[in-house]
KELUMTOR-296364 format. One record per atom (N, C-alpha, C): residue number from 1; residue in three letters; chain; z, x negated, y negated. Coordinates in Angstrom, 2 decimals, always signed. Atoms other than C-alpha are relative to their C-alpha. Layout:
N
{pos:NUM code:ala unit:A Z:Z X:X Y:Y}
...
END
This chain:
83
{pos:1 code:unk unit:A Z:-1.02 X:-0.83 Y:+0.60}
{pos:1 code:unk unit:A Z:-11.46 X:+12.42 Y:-4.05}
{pos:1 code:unk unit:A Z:+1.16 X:-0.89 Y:-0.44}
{pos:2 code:unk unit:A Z:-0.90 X:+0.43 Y:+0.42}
{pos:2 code:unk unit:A Z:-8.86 X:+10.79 Y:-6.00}
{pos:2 code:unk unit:A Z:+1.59 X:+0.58 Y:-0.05}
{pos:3 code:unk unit:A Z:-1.43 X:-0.60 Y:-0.11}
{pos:3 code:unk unit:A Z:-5.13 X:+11.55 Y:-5.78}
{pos:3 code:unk unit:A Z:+0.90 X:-0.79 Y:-1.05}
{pos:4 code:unk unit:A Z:-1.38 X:+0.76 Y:+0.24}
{pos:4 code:unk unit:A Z:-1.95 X:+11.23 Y:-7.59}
{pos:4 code:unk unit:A Z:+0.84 X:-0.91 Y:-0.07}
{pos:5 code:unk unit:A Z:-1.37 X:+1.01 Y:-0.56}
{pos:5 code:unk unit:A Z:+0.33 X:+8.48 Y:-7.79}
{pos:5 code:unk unit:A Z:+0.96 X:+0.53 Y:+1.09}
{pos:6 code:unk unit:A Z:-1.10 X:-0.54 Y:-0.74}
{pos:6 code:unk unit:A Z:+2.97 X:+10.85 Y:-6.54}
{pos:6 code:unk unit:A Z:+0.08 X:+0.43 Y:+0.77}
{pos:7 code:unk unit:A Z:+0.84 X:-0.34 Y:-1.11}
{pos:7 code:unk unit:A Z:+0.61 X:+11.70 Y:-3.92}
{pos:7 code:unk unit:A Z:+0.40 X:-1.35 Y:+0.79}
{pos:8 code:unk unit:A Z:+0.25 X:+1.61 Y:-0.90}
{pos:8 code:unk unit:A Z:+0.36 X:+7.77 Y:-2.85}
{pos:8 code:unk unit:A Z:+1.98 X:+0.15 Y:+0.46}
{pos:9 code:unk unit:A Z:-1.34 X:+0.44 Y:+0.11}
{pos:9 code:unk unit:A Z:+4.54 X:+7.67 Y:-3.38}
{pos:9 code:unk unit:A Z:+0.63 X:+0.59 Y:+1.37}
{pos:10 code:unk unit:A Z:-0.73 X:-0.63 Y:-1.46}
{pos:10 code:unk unit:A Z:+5.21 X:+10.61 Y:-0.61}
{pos:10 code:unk unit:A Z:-0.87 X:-0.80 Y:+1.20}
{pos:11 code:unk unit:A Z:+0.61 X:+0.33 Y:-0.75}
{pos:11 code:unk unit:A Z:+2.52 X:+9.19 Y:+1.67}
{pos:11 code:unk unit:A Z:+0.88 X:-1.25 Y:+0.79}
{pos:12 code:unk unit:A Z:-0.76 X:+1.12 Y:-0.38}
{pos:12 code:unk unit:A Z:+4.53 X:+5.50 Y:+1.73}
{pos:12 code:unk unit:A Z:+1.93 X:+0.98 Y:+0.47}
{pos:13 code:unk unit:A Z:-1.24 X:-0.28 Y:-0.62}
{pos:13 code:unk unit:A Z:+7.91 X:+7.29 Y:+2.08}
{pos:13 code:unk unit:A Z:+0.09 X:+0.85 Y:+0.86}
{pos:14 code:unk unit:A Z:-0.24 X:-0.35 Y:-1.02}
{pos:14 code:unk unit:A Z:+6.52 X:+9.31 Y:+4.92}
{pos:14 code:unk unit:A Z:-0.29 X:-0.01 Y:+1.26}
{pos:15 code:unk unit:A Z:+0.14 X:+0.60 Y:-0.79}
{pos:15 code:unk unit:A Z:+5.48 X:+7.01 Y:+6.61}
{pos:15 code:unk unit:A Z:-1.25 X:-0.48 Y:+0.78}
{pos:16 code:unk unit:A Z:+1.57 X:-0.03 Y:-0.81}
{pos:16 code:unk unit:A Z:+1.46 X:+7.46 Y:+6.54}
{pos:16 code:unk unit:A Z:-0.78 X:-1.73 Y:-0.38}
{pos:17 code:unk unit:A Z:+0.96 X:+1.21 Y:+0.19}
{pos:17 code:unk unit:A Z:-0.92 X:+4.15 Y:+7.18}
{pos:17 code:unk unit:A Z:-1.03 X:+0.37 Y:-1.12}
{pos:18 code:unk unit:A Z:+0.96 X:-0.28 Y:+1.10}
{pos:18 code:unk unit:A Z:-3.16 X:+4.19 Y:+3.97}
{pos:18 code:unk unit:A Z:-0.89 X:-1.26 Y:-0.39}
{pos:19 code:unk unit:A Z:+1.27 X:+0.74 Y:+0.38}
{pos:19 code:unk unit:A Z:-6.70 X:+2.69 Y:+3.32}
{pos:19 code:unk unit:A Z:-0.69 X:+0.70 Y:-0.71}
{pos:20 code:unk unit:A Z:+0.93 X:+0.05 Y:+0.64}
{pos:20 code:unk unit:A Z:-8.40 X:+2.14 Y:+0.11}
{pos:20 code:unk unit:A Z:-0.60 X:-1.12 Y:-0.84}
{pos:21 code:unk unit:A Z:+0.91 X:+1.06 Y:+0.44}
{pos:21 code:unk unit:A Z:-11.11 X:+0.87 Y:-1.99}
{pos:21 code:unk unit:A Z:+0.34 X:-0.22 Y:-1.77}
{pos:22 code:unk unit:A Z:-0.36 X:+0.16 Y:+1.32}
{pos:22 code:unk unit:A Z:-10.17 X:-0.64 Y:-5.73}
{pos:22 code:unk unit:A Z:-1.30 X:-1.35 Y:-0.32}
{pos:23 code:unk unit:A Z:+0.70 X:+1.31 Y:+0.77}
{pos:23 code:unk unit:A Z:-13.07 X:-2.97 Y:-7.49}
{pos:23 code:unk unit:A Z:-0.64 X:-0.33 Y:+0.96}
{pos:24 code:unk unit:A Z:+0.34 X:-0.05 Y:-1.32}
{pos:24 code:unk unit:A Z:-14.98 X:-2.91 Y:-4.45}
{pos:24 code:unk unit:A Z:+0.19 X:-0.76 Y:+0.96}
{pos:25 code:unk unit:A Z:-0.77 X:+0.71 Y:-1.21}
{pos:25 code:unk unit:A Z:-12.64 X:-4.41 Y:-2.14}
{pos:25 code:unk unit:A Z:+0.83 X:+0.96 Y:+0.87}
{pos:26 code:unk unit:A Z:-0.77 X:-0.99 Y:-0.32}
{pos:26 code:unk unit:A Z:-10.69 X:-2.48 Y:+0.57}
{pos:26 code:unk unit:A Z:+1.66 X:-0.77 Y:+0.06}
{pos:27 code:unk unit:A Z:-1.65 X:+0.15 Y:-0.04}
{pos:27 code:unk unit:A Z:-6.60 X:-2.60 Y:+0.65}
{pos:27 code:unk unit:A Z:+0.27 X:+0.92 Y:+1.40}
{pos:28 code:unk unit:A Z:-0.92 X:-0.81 Y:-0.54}
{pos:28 code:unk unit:A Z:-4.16 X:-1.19 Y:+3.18}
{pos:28 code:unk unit:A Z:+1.79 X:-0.53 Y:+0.25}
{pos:29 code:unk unit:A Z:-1.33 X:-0.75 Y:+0.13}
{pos:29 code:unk unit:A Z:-0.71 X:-0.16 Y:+3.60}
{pos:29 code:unk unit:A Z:+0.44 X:+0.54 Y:+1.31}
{pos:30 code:unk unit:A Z:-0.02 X:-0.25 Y:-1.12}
{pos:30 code:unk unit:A Z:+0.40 X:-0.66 Y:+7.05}
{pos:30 code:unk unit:A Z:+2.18 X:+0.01 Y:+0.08}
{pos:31 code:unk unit:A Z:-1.59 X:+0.31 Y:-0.53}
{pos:31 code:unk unit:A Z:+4.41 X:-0.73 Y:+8.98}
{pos:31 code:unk unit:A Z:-0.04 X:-0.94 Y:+0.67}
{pos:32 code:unk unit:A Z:-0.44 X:+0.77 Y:-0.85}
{pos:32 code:unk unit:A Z:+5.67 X:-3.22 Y:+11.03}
{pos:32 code:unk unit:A Z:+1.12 X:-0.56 Y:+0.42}
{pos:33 code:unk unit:A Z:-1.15 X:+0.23 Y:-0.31}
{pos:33 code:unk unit:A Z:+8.48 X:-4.67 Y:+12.76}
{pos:33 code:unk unit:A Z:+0.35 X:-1.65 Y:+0.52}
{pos:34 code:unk unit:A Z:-0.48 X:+1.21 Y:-0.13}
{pos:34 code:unk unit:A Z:+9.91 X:-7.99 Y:+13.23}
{pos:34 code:unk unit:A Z:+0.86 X:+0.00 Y:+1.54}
{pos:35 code:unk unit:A Z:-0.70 X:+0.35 Y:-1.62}
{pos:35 code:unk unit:A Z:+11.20 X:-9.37 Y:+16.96}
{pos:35 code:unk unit:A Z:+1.61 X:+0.63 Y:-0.57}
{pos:36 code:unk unit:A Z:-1.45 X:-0.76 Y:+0.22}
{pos:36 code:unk unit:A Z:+15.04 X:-8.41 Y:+14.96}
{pos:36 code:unk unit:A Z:+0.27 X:+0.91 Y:+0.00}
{pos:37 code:unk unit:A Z:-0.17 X:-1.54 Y:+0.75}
{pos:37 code:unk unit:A Z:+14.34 X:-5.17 Y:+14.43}
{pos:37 code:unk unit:A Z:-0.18 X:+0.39 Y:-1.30}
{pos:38 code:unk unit:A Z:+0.06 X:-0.22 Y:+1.58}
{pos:38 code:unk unit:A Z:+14.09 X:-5.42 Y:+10.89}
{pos:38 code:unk unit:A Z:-1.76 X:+0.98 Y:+0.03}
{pos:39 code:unk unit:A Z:+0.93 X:-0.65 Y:-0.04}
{pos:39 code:unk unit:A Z:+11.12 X:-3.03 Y:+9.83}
{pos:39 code:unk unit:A Z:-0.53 X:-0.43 Y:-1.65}
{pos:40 code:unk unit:A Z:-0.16 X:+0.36 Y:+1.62}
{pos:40 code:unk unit:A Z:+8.99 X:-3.97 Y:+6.65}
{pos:40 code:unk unit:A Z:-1.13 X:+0.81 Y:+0.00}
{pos:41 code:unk unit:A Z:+1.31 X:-0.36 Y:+0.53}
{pos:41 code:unk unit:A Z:+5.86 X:-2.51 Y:+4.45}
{pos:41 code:unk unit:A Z:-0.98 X:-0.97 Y:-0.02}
{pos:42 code:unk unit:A Z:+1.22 X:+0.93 Y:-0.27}
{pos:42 code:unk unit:A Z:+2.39 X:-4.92 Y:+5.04}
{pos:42 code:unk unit:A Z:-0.80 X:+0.73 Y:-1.29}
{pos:43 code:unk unit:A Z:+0.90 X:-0.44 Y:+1.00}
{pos:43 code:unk unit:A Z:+0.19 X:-4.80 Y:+1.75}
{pos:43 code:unk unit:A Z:-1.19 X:-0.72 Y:+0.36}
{pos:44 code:unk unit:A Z:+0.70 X:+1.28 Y:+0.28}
{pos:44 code:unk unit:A Z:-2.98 X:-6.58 Y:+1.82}
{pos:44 code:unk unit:A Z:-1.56 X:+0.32 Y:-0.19}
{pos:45 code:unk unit:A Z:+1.14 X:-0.42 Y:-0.48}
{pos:45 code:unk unit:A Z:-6.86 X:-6.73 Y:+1.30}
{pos:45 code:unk unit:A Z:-0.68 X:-0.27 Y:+1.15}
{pos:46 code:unk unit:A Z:+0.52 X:+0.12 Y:-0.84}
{pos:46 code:unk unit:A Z:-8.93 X:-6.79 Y:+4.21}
{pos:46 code:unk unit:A Z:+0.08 X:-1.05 Y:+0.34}
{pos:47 code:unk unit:A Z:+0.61 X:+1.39 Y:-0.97}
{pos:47 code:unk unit:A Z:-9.07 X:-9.95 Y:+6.54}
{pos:47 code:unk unit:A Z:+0.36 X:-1.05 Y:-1.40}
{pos:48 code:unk unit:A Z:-0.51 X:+0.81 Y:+0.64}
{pos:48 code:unk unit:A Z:-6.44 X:-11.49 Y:+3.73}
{pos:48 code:unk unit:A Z:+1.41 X:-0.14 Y:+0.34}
{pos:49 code:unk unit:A Z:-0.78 X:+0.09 Y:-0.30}
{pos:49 code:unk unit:A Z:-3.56 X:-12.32 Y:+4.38}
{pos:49 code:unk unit:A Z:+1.19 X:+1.27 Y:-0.81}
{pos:50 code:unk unit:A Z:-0.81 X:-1.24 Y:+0.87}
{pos:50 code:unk unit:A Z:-0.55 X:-9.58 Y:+3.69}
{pos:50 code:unk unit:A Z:+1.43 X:-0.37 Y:-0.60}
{pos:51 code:unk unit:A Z:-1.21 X:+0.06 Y:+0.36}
{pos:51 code:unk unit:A Z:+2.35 X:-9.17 Y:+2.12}
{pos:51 code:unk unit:A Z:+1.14 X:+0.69 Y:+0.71}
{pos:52 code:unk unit:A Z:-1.49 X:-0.99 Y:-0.69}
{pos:52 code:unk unit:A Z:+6.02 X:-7.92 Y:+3.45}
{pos:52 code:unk unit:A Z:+0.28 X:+0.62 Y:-1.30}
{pos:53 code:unk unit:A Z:-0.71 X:-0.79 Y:+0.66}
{pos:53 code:unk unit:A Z:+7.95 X:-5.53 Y:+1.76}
{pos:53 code:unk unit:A Z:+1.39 X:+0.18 Y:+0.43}
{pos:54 code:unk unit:A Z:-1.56 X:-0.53 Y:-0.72}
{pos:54 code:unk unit:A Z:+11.77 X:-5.00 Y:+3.06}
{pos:54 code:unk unit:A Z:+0.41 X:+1.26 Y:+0.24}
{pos:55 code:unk unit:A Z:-0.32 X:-1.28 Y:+0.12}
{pos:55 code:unk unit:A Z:+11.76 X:-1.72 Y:+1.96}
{pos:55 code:unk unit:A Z:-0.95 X:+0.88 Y:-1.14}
{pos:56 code:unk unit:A Z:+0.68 X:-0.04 Y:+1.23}
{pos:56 code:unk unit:A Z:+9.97 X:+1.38 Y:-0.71}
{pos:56 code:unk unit:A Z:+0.42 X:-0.52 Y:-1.03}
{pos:57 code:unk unit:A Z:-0.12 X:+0.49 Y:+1.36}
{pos:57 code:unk unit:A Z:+11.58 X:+0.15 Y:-3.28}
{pos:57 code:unk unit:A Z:-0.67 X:-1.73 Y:-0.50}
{pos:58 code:unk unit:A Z:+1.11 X:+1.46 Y:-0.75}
{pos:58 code:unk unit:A Z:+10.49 X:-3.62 Y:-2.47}
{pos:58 code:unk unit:A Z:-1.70 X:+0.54 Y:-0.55}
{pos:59 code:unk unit:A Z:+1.67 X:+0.07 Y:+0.04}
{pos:59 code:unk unit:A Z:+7.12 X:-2.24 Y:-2.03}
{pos:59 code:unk unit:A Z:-0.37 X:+0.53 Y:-1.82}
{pos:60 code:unk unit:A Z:-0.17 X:-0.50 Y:+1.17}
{pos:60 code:unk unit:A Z:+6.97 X:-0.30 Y:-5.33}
{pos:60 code:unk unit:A Z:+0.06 X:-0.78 Y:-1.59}
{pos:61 code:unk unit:A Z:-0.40 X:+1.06 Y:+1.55}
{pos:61 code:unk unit:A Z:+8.30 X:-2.71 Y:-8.04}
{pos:61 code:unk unit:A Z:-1.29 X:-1.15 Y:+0.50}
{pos:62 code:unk unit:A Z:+0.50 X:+1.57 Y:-0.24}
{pos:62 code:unk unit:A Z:+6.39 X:-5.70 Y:-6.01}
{pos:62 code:unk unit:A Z:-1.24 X:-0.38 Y:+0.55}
{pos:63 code:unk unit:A Z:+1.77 X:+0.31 Y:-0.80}
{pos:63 code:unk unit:A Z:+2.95 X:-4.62 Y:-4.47}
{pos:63 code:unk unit:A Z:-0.98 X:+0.04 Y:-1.25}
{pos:64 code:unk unit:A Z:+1.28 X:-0.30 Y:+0.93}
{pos:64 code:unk unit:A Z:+0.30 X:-5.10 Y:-6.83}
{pos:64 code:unk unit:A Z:-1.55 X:-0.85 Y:+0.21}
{pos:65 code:unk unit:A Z:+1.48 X:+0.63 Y:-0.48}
{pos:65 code:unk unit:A Z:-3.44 X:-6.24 Y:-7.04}
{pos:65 code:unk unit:A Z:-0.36 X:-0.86 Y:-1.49}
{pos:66 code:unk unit:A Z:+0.32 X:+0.92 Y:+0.60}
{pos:66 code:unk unit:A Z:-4.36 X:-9.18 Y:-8.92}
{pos:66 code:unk unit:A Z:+0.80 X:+0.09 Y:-1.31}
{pos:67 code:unk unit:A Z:-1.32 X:-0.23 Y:+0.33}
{pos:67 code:unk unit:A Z:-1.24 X:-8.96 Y:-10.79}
{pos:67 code:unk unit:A Z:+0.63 X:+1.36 Y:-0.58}
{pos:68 code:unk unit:A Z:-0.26 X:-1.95 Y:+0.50}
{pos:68 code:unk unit:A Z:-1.01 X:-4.93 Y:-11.90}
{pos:68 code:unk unit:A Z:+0.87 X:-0.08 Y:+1.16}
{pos:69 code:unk unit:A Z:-0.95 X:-0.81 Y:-0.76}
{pos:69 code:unk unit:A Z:+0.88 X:-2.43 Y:-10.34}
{pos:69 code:unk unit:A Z:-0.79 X:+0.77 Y:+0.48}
{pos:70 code:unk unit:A Z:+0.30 X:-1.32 Y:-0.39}
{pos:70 code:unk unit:A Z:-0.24 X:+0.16 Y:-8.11}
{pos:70 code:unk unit:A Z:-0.10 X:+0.72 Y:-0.10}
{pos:71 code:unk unit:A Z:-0.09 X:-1.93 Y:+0.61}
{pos:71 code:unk unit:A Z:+0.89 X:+2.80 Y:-10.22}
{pos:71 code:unk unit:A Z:-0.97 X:-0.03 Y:-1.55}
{pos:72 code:unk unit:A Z:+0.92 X:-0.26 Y:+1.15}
{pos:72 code:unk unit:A Z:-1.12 X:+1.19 Y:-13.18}
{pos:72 code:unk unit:A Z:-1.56 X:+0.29 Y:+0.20}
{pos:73 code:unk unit:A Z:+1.88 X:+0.03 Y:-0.31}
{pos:73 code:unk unit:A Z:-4.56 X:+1.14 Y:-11.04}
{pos:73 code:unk unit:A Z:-0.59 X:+1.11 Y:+1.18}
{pos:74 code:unk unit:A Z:+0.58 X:-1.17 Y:-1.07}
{pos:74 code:unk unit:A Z:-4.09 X:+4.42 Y:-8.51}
{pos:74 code:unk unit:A Z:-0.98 X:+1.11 Y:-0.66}
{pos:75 code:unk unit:A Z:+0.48 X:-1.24 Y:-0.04}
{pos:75 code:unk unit:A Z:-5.97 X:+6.69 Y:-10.69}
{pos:75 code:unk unit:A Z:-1.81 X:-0.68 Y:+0.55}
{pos:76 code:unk unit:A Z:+1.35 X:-0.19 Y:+0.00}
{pos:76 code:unk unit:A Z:-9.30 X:+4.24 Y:-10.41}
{pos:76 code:unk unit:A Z:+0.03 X:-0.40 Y:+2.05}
{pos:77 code:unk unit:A Z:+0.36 X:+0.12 Y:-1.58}
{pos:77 code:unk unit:A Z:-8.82 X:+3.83 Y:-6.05}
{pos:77 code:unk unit:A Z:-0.77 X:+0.75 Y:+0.00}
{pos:78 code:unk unit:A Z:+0.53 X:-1.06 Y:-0.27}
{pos:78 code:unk unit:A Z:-11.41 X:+5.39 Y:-4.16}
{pos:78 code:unk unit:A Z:-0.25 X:-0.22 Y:+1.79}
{pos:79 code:unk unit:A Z:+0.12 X:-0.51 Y:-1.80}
{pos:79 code:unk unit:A Z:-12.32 X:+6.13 Y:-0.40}
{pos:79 code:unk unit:A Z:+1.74 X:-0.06 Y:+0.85}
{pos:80 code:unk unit:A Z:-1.69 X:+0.23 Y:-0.70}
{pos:80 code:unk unit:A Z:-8.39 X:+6.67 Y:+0.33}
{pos:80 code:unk unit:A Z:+0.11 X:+0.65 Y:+1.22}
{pos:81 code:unk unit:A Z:-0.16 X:-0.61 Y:-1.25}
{pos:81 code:unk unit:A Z:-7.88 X:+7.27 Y:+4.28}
{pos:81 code:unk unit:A Z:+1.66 X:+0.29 Y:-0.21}
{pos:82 code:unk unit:A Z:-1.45 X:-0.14 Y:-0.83}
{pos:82 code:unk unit:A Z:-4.05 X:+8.37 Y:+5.70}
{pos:82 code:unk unit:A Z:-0.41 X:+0.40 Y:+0.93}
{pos:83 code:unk unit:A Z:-0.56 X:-0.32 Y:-1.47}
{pos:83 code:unk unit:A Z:-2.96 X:+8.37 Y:+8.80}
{pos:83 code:unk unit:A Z:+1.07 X:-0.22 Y:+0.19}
END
């Protein structure tokens, strides 16, 4: 089942863990926190190394897959989990 961008957009700003599959590789879209407290967004594909985010907006302008955007390649994702 495919979703929305604006589907993916509330999901990150409410805070759900999200796994999917683009070009048959999987991605996810985890939280985490730094020993300071600081809290960031984790992008990455599977068993690759991830990216930080600082914040959504951070994540938004700056996560993309093999240099796109997220919002140019969410309509072809597929097997999308949340939690």
């Amino acid at each position: 089942m495919n979703h929305n961008f604006e589907e993916f957009k509330n999901w990150i700003t409410s805070g759900n863990e999200i796994e999917f599959s683009y070009q048959g590789k999987r991605y996810s879209v985890t939280y985490g926190g730094k020993e300071n407290g600081e809290e960031y967004i984790s992008f990455c594909e599977f068993y690759k190394p991830d990216m930080e985010f600082v914040d959504y907006n951070d994540f938004m302008k700056n996560a993309k897959i093999g240099g796109v955007s997220l919002s140019k390649i969410w309509r072809n994702v597929e097997d999308i989990n949340i939690f």
